[in-house]
C-alpha positions as CSV (number, residue, x, y, z in Angstrom):
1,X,-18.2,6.4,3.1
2,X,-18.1,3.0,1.6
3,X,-20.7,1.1,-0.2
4,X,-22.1,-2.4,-0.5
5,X,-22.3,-3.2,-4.2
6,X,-23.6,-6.0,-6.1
7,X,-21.1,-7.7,-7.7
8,X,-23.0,-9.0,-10.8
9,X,-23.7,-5.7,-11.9
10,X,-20.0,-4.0,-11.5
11,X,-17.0,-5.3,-13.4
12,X,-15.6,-7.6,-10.7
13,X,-18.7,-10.1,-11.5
14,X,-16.3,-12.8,-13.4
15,X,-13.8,-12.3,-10.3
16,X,-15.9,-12.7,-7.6
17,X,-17.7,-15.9,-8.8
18,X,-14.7,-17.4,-9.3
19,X,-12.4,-16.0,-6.3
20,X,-14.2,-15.7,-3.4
21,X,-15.0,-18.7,-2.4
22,X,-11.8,-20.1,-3.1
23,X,-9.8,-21.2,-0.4
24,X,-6.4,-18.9,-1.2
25,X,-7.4,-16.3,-2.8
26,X,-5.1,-13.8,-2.1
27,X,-2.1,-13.3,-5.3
28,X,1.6,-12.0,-4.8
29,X,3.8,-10.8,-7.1
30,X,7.7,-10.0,-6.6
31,X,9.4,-6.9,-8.2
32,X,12.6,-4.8,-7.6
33,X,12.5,-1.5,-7.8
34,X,14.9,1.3,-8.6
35,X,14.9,3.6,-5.4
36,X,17.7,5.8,-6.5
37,X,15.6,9.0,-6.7
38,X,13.5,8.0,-3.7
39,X,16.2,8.2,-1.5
40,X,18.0,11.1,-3.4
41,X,14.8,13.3,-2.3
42,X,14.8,11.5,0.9
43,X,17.7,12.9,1.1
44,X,17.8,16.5,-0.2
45,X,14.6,17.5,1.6
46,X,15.2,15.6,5.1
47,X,11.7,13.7,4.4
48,X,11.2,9.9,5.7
49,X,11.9,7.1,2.8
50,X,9.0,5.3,4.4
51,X,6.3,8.4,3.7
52,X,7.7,9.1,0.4
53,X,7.4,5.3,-0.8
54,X,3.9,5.0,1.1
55,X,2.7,8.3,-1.0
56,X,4.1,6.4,-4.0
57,X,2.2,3.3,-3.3
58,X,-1.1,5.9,-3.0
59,X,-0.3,8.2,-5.9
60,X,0.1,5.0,-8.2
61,X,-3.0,3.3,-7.0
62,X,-5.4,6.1,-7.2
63,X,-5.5,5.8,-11.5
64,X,-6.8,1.9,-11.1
65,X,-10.8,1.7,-10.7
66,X,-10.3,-1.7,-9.5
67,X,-8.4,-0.1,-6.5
68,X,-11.3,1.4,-5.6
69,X,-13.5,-2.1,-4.7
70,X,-12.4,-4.3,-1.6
71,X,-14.4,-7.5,-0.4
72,X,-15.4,-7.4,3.0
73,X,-17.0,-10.6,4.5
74,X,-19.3,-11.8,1.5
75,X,-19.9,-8.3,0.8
76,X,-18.4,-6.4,-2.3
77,X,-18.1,-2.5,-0.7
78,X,-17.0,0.3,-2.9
79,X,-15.1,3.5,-1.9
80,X,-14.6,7.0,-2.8
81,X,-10.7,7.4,-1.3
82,X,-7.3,5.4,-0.7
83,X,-5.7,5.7,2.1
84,X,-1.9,3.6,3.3
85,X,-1.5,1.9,6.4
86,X,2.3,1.6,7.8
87,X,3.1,-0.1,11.2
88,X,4.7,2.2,13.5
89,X,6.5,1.2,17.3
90,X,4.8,2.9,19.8
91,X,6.3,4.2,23.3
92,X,5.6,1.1,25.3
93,X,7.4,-1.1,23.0
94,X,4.6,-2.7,21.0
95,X,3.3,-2.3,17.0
96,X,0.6,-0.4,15.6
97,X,-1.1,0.3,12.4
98,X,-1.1,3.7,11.1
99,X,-3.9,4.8,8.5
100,X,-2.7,8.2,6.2
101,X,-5.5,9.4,3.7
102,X,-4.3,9.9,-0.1
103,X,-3.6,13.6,-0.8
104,X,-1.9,14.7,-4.4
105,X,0.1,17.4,-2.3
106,X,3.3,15.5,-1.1
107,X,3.5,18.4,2.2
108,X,-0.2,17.9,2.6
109,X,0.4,13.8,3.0
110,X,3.9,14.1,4.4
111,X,2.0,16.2,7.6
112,X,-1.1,13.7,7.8
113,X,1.8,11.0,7.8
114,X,3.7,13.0,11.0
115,X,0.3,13.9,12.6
116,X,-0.9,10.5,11.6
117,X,2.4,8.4,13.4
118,X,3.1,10.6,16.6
119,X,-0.2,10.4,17.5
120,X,-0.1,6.1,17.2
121,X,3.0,6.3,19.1
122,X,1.8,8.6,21.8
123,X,-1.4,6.8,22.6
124,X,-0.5,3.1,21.9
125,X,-3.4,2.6,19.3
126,X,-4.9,2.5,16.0
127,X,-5.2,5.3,13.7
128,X,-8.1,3.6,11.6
129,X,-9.2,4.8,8.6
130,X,-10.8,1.5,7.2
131,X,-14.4,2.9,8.0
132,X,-13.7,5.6,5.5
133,X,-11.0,4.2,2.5
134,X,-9.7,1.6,0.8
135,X,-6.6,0.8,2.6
136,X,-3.6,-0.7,1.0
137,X,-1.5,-2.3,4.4
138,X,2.1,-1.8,4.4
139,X,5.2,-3.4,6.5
140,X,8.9,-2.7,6.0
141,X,11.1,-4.8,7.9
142,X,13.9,-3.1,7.8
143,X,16.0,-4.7,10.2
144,X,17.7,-6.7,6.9
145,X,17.6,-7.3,3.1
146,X,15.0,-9.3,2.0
147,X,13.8,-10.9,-1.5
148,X,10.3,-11.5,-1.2
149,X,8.1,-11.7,1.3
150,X,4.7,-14.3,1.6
151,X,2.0,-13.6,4.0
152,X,-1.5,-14.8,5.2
153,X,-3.0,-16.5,2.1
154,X,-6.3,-17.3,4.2
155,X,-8.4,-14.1,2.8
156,X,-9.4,-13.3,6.0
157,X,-7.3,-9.9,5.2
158,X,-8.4,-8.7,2.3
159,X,-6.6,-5.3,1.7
160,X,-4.0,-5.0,-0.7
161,X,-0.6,-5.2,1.2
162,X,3.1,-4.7,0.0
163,X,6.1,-5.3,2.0
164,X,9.4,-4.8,1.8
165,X,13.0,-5.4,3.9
166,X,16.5,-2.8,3.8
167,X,16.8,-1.4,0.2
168,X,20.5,-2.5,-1.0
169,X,23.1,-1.0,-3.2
170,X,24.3,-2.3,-6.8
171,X,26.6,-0.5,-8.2
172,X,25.7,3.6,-8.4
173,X,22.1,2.6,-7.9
174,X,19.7,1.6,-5.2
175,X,17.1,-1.2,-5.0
176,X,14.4,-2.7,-2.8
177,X,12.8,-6.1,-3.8
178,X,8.9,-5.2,-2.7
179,X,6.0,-7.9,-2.8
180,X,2.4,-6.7,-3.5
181,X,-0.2,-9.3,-2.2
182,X,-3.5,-8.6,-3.2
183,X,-6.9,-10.4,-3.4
184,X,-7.8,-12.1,-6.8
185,X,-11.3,-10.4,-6.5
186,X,-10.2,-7.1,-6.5
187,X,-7.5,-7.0,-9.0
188,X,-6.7,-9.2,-12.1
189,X,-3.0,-9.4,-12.8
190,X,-2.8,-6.7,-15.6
191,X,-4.4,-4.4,-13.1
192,X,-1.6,-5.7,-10.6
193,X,1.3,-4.9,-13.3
194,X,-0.4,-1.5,-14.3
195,X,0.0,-0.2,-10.5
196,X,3.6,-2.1,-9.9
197,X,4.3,0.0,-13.2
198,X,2.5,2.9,-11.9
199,X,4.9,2.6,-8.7
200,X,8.4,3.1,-10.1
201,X,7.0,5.9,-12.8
202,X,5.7,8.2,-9.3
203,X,9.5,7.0,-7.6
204,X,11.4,8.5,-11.0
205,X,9.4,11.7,-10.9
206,X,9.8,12.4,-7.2
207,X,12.9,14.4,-8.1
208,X,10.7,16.9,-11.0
209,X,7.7,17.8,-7.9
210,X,10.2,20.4,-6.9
């Protein structure tokens, strides 16, 4: 369960003086990625390319500390798990968000992601795990190609969130433009690169996990 923590005493002391009361707190940064062996295992092994780049996103976050802190309100609060939030279309027509808790074990998470969705769909609601983990939010819009994407800067929503559109060919290779929008408080930019870096290192190795 999460924490309230005082922020002068943990490492985020500089950051949160400065950040949160600023009125756009919230940071994106742009990068294309190299998909190639995402999609080769999506592929091979008939798994979604959405839950394979959502366990990505988990497995490259869990290494960062700073991942670990999220502020809420005023508050600082502190967790002990990650979990990844997609948006999922549910029977009636509408949107949902769909919390999957991190687990190293790609069947593990790739069942929690299918237990996780057709129950959203089914019932029409939330699968909320905020209460528990640090959530990093996710949306693909798929419907076309996109090269960046901007959302609320307000700092209202204060989770992590990364987006991306349709990934796109170039030459023998595939690529997907993703933006990672995160709030200055949590992360400093080299924390930012280091899981952007983290990202594409957990993509090239999904093809070695067997």
């Amino acid at each position: 369960m999460p924490k309230e923590i005082n922020p002068m005493e943990s490492s985020r002391a500089t950051a949160y003086e400065l950040w949160m009361k600023a009125p756009n707190p919230m940071v994106t940064f742009f990068k294309t990625f190299d998909v190639t062996d995402l999609l080769t295992v999506s592929k091979q092994k008939k798994l979604k390319f959405n839950m394979l780049l959502c366990y990505c996103i988990t497995k490259a976050a869990v290494s960062i500390e700073e991942f670990y802190t999220l502020p809420v309100g005023k508050k600082l609060m502190q967790y002990d798990t990650i979990a990844v939030s997609t948006i999922v279309n549910n029977k009636r027509g509408g949107i949902n968000f769909c919390d999957i808790p991190y687990t190293e074990d790609l069947e593990t998470f790739n069942q929690h992601y299918l237990d996780n969705t057709a129950w959203v769909i089914e019932h029409c609601d939330n699968k909320d795990l905020s209460g528990e983990s640090m959530v990093i939010g996710t949306s693909a819009i798929i419907e076309t190609e996109l090269d960046g994407i901007v959302g609320m800067n307000t700092g209202i929503f204060n989770k992590p969130f990364i987006s991306w559109g349709r990934y796109r060919k170039k030459n023998l290779q595939y690529e997907l433009p993703i933006s990672f929008q995160f709030h200055h408080t949590q992360l400093d930019g080299s924390h930012a690169g280091r899981f952007l870096e983290n990202l594409q290192k957990e993509i090239n190795v999904l093809l070695m996990r067997g």
